[in-house]
C-alpha positions as CSV (number, residue, x, y, z in Angstrom):
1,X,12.9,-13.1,24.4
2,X,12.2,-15.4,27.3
3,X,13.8,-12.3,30.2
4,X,11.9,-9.8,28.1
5,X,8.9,-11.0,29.1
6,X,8.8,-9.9,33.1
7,X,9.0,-6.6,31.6
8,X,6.2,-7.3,28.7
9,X,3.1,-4.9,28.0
10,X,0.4,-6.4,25.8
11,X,-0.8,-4.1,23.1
12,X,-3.5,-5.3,20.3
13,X,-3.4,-5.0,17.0
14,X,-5.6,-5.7,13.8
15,X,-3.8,-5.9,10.8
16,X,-5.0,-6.6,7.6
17,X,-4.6,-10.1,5.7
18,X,-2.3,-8.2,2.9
19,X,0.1,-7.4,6.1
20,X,-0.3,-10.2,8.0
21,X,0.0,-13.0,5.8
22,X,3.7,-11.9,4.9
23,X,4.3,-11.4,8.3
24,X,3.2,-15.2,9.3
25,X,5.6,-16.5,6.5
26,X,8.5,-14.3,7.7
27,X,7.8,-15.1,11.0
28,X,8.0,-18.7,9.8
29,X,11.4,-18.3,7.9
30,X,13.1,-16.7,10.3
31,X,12.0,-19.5,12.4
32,X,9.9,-16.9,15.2
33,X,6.2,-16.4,15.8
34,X,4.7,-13.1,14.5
35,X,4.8,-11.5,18.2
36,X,8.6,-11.8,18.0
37,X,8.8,-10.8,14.7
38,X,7.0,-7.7,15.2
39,X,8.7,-7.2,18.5
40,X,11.9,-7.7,16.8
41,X,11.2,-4.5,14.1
42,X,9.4,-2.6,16.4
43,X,12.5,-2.6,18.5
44,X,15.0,-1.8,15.4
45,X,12.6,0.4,13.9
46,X,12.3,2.7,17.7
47,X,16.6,2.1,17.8
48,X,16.9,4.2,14.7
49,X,15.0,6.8,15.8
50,X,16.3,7.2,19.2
51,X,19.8,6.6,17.6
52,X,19.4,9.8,15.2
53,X,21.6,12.4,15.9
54,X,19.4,15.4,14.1
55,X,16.4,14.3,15.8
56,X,16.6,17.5,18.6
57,X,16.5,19.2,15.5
58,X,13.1,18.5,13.6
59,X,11.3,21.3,13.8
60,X,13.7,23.7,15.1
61,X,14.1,25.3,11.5
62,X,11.8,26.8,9.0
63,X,11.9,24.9,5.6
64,X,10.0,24.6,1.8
65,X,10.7,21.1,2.5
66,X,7.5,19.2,3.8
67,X,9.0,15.9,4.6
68,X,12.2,17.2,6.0
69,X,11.6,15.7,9.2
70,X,10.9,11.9,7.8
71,X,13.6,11.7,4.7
72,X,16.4,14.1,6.4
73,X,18.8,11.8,6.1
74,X,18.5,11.3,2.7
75,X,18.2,15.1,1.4
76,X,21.7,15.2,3.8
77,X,23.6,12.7,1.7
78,X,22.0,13.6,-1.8
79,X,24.2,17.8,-0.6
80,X,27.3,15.4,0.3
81,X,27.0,13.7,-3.2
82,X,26.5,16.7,-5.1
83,X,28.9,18.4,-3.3
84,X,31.2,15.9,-3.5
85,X,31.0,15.0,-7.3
86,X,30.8,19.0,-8.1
C-alpha cells in the first residue's frame, strides 16, 4: 500500500455502526486498518466490473428482465445448466 499512496485521493465516508463495526474486526483479522480494507474491496469489487466481458452490452438490448444488467451472469449460467442438463 505504502507506493499507492503518492497516487492517493481522500474520499469520506459515514458508515453506520452495523457496517462499520464488522469492518474494524475484519480489518483486525486480516491484520489491516479499515482504509486498507476497504481499499482492498473497493479495488476487487471495481476489477470485476471492469473485467466483465458483457459489460458493453448492458443496455444495448430490450429485456422483461429488470435486473439484467446487475445478475447477468447468473441468468447466463442458470441457460448453460438447463441447457446442459436438458
Amino acid at each position: 500500500m505504502a507506493n499507492l499512496a503518492k497516487t492517493m485521493t481522500t474520499i469520506t465516508l459515514e458508515l453506520p455502526q452495523n457496517i462499520y463495526e464488522p469492518l474494524q474486526k475484519a480489518a483486525a483479522k486480516a491484520g489491516q486498518s479499515p482504509q486498507e480494507l476497504i481499499t482492498k474491496l473497493l479495488e476487487q469489487t471495481i476489477q470485476t466490473f471492469a473485467d466483465d466481458p458483457l459489460e458493453e452490452f448492458i443496455g444495448a438490448f430490450r429485456s422483461d428482465i429488470p435486473d439484467w444488467g446487475e445478475n447477468h451472469d447468473r441468468y447466463l449460467g442458470q441457460g448453460l445448466l438447463e441447457n446442459h442438463n436438458a
